[in-house]
KEVEX-618117 format. One record per residue (C-alpha): x, y, z. Coordinates in nm, 4 decimals. Example, Ala and Ser with C-alpha at 12.3 -4.5 7.8 and 13.67 -1.06 7.14 Angstrom:
<rs>
R        c1        c2        c3
R    1.2300   -0.4500    0.7800
R    1.3670   -0.1060    0.7140
</rs>
This chain:
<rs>
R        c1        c2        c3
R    0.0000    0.0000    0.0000
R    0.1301    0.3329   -0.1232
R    0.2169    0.6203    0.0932
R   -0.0799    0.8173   -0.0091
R   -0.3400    0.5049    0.0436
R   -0.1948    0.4801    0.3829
R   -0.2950    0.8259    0.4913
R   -0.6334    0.8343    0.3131
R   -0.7451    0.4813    0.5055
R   -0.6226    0.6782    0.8493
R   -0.8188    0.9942    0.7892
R   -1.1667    0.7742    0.6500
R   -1.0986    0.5292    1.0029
R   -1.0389    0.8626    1.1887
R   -1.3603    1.0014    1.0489
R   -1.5424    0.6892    1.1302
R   -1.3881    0.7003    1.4806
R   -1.5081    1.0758    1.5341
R   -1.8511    1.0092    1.3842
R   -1.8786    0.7030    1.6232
R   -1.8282    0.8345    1.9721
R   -2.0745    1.1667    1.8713
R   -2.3382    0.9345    1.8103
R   -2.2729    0.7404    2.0858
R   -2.2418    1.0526    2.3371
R   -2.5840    1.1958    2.1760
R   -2.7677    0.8629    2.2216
R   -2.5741    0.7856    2.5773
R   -2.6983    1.1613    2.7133
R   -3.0816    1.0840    2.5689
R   -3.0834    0.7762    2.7838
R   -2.9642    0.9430    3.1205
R   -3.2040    1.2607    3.0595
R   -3.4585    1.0711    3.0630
R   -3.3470    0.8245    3.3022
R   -3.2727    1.1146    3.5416
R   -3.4415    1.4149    3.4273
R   -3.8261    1.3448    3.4453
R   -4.0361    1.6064    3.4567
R   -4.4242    1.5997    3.5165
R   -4.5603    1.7578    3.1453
R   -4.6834    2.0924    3.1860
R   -5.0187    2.2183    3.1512
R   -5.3938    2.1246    3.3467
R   -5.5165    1.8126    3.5117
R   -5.7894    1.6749    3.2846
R   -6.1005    1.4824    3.4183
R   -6.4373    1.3923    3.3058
R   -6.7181    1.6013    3.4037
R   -6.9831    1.3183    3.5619
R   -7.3594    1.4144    3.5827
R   -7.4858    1.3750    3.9404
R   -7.7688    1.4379    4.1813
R   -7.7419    1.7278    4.3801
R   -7.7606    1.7038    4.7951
R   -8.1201    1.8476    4.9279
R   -7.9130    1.9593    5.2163
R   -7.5958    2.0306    5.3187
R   -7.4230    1.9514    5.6883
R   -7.1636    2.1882    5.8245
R   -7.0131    2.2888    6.1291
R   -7.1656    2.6236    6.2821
R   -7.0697    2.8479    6.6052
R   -7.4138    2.9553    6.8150
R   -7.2968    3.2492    7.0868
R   -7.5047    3.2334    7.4355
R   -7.7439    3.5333    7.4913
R   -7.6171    3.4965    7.8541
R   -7.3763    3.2955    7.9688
R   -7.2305    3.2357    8.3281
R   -6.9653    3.0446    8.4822
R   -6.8906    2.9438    8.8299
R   -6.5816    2.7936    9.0268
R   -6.6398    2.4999    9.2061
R   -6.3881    2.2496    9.4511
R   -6.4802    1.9161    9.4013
R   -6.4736    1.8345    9.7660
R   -6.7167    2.0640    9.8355
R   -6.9957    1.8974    9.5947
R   -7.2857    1.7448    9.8226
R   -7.4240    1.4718    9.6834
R   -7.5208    1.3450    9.2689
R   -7.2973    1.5659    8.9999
R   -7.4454    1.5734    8.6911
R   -7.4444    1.8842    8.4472
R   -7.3049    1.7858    8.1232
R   -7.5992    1.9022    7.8839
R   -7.8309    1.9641    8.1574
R   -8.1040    2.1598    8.1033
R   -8.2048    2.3846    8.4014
R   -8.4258    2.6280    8.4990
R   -8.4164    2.9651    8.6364
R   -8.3756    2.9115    9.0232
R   -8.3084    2.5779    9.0068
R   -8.0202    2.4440    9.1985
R   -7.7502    2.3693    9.0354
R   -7.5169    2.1419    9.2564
R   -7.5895    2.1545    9.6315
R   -7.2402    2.2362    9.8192
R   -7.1601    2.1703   10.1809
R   -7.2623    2.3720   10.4736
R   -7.6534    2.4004   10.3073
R   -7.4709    2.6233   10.0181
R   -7.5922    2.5885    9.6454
R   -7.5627    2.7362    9.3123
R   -7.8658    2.8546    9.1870
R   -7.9045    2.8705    8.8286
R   -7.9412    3.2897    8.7180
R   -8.1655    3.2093    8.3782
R   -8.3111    2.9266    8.1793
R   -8.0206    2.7760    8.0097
R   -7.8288    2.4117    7.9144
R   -7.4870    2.3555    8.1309
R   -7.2151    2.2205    8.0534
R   -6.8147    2.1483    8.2166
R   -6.4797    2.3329    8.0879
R   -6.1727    2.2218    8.1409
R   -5.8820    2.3730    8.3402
R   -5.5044    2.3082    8.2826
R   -5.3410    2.1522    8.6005
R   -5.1718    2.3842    8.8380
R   -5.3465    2.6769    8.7239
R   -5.6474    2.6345    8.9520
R   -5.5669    2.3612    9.1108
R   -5.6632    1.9752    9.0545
R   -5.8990    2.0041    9.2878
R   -6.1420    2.2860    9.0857
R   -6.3580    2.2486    8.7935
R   -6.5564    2.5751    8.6041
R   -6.9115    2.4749    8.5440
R   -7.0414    2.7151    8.2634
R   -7.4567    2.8134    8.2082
R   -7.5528    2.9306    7.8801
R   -7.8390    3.0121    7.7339
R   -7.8956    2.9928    7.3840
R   -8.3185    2.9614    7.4339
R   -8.3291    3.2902    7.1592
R   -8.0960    3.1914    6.9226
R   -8.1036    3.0520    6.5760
R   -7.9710    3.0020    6.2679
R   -8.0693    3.2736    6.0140
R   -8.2272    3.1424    5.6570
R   -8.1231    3.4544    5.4391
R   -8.2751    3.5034    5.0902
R   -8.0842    3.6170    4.8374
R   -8.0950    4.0117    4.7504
R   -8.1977    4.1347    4.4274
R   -8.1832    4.4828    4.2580
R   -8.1985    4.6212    3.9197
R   -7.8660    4.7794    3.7471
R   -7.8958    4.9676    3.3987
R   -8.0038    4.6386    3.1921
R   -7.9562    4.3503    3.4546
R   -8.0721    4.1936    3.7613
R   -7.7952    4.1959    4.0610
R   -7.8065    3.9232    4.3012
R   -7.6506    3.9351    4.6072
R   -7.6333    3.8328    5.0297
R   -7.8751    3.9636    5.2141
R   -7.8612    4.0656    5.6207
R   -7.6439    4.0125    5.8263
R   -7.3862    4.0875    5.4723
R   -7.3900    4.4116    5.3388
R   -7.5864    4.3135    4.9872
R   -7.8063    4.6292    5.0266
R   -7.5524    4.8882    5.0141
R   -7.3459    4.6487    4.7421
R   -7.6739    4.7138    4.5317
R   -7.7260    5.1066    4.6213
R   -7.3997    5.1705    4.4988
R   -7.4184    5.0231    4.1593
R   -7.7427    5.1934    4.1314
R   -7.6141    5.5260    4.2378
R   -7.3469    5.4736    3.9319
R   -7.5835    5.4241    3.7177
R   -7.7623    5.7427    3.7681
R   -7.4437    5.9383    3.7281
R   -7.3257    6.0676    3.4176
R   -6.9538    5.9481    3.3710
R   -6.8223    6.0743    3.0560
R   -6.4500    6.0674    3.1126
R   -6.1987    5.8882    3.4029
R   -6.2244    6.2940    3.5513
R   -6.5831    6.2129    3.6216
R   -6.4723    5.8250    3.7216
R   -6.2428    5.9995    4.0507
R   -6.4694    6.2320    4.1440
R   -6.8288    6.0993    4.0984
R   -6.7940    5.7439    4.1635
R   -6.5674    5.8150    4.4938
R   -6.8181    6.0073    4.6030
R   -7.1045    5.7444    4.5720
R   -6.9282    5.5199    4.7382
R   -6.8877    5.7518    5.0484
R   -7.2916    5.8148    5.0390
R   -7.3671    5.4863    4.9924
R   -7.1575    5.3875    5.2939
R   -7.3065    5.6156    5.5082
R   -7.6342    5.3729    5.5166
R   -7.3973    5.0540    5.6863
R   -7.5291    5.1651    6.0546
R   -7.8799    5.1686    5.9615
R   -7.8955    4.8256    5.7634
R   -8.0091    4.6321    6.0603
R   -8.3967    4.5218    5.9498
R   -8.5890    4.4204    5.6155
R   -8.7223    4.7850    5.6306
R   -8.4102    4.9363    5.6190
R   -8.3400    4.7347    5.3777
R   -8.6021    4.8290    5.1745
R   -8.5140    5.1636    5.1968
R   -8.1728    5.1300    5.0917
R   -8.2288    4.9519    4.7812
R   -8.4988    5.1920    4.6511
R   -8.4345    5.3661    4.3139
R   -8.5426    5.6640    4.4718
R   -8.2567    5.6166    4.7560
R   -7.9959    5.5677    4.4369
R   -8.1246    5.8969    4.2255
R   -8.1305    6.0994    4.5679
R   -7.7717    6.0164    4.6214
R   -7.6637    6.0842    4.2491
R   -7.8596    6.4253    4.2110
R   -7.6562    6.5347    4.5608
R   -7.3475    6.4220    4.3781
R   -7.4098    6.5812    4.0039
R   -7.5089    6.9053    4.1811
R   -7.1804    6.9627    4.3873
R   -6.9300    7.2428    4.2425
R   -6.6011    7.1145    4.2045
R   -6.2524    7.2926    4.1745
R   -6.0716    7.0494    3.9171
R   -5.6867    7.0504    3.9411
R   -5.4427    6.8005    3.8417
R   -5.2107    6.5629    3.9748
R   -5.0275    6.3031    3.8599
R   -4.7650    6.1777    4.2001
R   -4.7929    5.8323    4.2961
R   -4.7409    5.7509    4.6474
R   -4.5955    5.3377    4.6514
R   -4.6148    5.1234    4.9503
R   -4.4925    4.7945    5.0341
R   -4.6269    4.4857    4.9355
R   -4.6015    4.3790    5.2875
R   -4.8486    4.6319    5.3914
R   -5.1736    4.4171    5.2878
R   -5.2881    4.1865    5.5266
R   -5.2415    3.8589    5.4485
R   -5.4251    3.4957    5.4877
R   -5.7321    3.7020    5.4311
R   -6.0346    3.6254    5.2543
R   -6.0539    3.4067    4.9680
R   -6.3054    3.4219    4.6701
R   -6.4240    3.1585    4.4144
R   -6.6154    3.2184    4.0772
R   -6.6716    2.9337    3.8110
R   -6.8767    2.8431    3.5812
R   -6.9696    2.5057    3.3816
R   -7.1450    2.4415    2.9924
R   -7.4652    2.3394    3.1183
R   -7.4593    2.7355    3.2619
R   -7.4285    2.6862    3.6331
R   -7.2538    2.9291    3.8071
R   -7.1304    2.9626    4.1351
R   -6.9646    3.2928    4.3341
R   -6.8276    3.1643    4.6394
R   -6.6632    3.4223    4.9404
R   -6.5298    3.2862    5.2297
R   -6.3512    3.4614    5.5093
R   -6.2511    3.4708    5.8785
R   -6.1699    3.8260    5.9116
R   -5.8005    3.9634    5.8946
R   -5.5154    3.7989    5.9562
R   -5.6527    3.3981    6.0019
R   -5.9285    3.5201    6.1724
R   -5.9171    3.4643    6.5871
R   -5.6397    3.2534    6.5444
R   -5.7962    3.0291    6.7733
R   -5.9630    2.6882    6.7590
R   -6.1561    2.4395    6.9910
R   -5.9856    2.0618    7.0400
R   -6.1457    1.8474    6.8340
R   -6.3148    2.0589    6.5548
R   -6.0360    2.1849    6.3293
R   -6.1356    2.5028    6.2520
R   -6.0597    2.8455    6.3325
R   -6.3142    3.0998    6.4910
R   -6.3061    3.4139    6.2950
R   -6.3036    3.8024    6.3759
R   -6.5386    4.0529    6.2383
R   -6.7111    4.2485    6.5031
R   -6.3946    4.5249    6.4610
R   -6.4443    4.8364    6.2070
R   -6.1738    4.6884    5.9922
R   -6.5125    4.4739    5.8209
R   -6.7366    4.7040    5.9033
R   -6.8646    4.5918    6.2894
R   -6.8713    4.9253    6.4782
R   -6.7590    4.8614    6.8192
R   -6.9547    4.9946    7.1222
R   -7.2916    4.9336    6.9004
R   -7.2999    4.5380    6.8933
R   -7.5381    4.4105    7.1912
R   -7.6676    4.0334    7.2843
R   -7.8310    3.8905    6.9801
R   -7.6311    4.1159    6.7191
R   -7.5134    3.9395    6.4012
R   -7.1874    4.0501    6.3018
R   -7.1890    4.2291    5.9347
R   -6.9536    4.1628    5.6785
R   -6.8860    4.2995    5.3799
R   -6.8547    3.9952    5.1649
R   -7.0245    4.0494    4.8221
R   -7.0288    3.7385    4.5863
R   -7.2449    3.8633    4.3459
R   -7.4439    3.7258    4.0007
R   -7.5207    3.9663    3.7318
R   -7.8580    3.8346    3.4589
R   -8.0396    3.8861    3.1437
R   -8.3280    3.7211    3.1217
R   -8.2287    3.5074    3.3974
R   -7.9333    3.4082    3.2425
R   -7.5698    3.5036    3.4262
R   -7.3929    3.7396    3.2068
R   -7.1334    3.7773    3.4721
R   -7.0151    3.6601    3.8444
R   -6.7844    3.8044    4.0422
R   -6.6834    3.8189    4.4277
R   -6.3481    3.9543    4.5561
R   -6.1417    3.9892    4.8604
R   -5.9753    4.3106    5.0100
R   -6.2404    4.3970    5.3576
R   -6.4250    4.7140    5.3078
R   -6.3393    4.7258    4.9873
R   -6.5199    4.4419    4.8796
R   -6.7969    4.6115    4.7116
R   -6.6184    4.9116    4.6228
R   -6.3723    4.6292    4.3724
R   -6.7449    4.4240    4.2415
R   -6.9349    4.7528    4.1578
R   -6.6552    4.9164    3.9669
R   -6.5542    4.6226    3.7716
R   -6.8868    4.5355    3.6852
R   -6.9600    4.9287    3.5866
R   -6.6958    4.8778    3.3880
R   -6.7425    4.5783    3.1468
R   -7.1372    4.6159    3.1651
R   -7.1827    4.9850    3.1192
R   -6.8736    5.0884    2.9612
R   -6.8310    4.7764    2.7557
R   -6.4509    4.7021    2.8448
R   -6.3602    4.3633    2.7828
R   -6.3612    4.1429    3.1491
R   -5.9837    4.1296    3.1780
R   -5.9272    4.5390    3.0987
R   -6.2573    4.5958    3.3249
R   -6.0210    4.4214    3.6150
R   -5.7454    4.6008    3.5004
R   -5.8990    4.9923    3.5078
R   -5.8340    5.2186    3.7755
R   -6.0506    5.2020    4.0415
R   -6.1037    5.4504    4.3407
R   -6.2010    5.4421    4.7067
R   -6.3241    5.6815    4.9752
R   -6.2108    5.6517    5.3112
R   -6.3149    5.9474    5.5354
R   -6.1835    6.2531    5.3626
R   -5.9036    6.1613    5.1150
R   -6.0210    6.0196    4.7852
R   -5.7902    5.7509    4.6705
R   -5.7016    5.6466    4.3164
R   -5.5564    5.3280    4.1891
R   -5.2380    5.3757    4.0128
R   -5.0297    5.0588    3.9842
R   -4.8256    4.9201    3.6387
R   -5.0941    4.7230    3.4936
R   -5.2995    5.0409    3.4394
R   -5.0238    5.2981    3.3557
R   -5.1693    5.2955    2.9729
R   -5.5231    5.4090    3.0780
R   -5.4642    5.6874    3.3170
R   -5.2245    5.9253    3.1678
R   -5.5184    6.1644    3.1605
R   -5.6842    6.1917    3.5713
R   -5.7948    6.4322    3.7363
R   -5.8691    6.5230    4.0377
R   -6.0588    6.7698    4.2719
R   -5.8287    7.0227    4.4203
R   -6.0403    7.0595    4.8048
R   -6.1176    6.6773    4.8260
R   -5.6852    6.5618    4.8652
R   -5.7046    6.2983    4.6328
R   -5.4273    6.0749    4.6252
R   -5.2911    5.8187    4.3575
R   -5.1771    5.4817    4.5151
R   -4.9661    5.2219    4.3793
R   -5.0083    4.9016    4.5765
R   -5.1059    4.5597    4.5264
R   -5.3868    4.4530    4.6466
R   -5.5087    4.7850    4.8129
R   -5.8312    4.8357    4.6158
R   -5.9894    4.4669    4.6466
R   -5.8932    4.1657    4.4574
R   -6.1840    4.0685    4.1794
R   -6.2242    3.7538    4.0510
R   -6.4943    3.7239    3.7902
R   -6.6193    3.4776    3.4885
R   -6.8599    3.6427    3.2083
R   -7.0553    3.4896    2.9135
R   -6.9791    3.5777    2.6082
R   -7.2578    3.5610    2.4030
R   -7.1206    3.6033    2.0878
R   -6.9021    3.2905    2.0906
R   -7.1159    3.1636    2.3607
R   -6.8222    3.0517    2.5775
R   -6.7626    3.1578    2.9191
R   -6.4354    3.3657    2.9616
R   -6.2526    3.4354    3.3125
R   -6.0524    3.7139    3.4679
R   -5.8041    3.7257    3.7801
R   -5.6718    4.0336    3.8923
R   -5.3563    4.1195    3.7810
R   -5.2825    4.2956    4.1312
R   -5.3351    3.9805    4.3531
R   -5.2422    3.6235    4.3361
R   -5.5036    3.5141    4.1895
R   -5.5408    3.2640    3.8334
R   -5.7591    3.1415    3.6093
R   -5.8191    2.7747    3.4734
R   -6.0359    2.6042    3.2322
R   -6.1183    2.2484    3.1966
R   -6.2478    2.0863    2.8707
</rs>
């Protein structure tokens, strides 16, 4: 074999060598990635929707606070004779548990009694606390649901002990106003929500009710606010806060929708901050917290028998008593301040759902007038304005202005379409 032959047989077997240990490498590294580098596939859990009978009733767990209650202190070796009060049912006057030396305890009111428990060493083995509550006037309260009329639509909301009456005068105050630009948006709609929560005291009977959700109450409010003179100045500072500055492990709101045209707008809550934090043995649930002014309880005002308010608003828009839109959102006080102006906007002002989150929105709390002013909206407001003698102030921070969550049918393609806002945690899924 020549020279030349020698040296082209290398370079072919070198070639063959090279080609050889690439392929082997690229097949060798497909083995081990997926050997070693599983992932789950992205994307949604897919199941199939099953038809099924719905319950007649449903069983939950429920908290009933004693009109009266009283407790008393007992030593066990001073107990004369049979001890029996767990569940008991007594009268008023009736002895309670006879004690030594002719002493009793004498039972202050009709009520059922029961035993509590008492850590060792802080009273002393020897003590037990036997407790008398009555709960003779106390029941659970069946509420209806609330309806009003809104430009075109019928609102449905919660009625007493939730504010759903003033969730309703609100919108209907809006709808009497005449909003032609985002100037009249600050001004006009800040100021119906101030009147409208004026009325949160006096929503404490059916007749109040009433009152509240009248047209007439709605047109009264917007003629007071369409005939005020106001000074019109411009300002465009943002004042940012933290993040950290919301409460969190707040209150949490559901909306969905199915293709049979159920809908459901679900709000549940335990006040701020997990509620009470606190939670009997056995039951696994916390107690919550809303008699403070944080969610509207006005302390000093609640007496025996009061139902705490809360301003919890899941609410159902319809046409012809078809849902054209649910919504319900989290954020306190602001709960219906969020629903109302989102729902203004994509049913009045024909936004689309997603942009209706996304627009501005403003709150009233005591004298300042607040605007919304965070990133996601930056491309609608370049233009507000604001009254120079009411200190308005533009706000950028998540969460501060409620935190909507709504679905909406669109009728055109007849599909439902869903919206999370973009200023809270919040997502949206859909399930074939």
């Amino acid at each position: 074999m020549t020279t030349k032959n020698k040296i082209k047989s290398i370079v072919i077997i070198s070639l063959i060598i090279i080609i050889g240990i690439i392929a082997a490498r690229h097949f060798i590294g497909l083995h081990f990635k997926k050997k070693f580098s599983v992932r789950p596939a992205p994307g949604v859990i897919v199941s199939e929707v099953l038809k099924s009978n719905f319950y007649n009733s449903i069983e939950t767990f429920g908290t009933a606070i004693a009109k009266n209650s009283k407790t008393y202190r007992v030593k066990k070796d001073e107990i004369v004779g049979n001890f029996n009060i767990d569940n008991r049912f007594v009268k008023k006057n009736e002895i309670i548990v006879a004690l030594k030396e002719n002493r009793k305890i004498v039972a202050d009111f009709n009520g059922k009694l029961g035993k509590r428990e008492i850590a060792q060493g802080v009273l002393g083995s020897d003590s037990l606390i036997i407790t008398l509550d009555d709960l003779k006037n106390y029941s659970a309260m069946e509420s209806e649901v609330l309806s009003g009329e809104f430009n075109d639509y019928q609102i449905h909301t919660l009625n007493l002990p939730s504010y759903g009456s003033i969730t309703i005068n609100m919108i209907q105050t809006f709808d009497n106003l005449s909003i032609n630009d985002e100037k009249d948006w600050t001004i006009k709609v800040s100021s119906a929500v101030e009147e409208s929560y004026r009325y949160r005291p006096y929503q404490n009977n059916i007749d109040s009710v009433r009152s509240i959700l009248s047209k007439e109450t709605a047109k009264r409010i917007a003629d007071k606010i369409e005939s005020t003179n106001m000074v019109i100045t411009y300002n465009n500072e943002v004042k940012k806060y933290d993040y950290q500055d919301i409460a969190l492990e707040h209150t949490a709101h559901l909306t969905t929708s199915d293709k049979y045209g159920n809908v459901v707008s679900l709000t549940q809550t335990l006040g701020p901050n997990m509620g009470s934090k606190v939670a009997t043995k056995g039951l696994g649930f916390l107690y919550n917290v809303t008699m403070g002014p944080y969610l509207g309880g006005y302390l000093g005002q609640d007496k025996p028998g009061d139902r705490s308010s809360s301003h919890i608003s899941p609410t159902l828009f319809t046409s012809d008593d078809q849902v054209v839109l649910a919504l319900g959102a989290a954020g306190g006080n602001k709960i219906p301040i969020a629903i109302n102006q989102v729902a203004y906007r994509y049913l009045k002002q024909k936004f689309r759902l997603y942009d209706a989150l996304v627009m501005p929105r403003t709150y009233m709390y005591d004298s300042p007038r607040y605007v919304e002013g965070h990133l996601g909206i930056d491309r609608f407001n370049d233009d507000v304005y604001y009254p120079e003698f009411y200190n308005v102030e533009k706000i950028r921070q998540e969460g501060y202005f409620g935190r909507v969550h709504a679905v909406a049918l669109d009728t055109i393609n007849n599909k439902w379409i869903g919206a999370a806002d973009p200023d809270w945690e919040g997502t949206v899924s859909e399930f074939e």
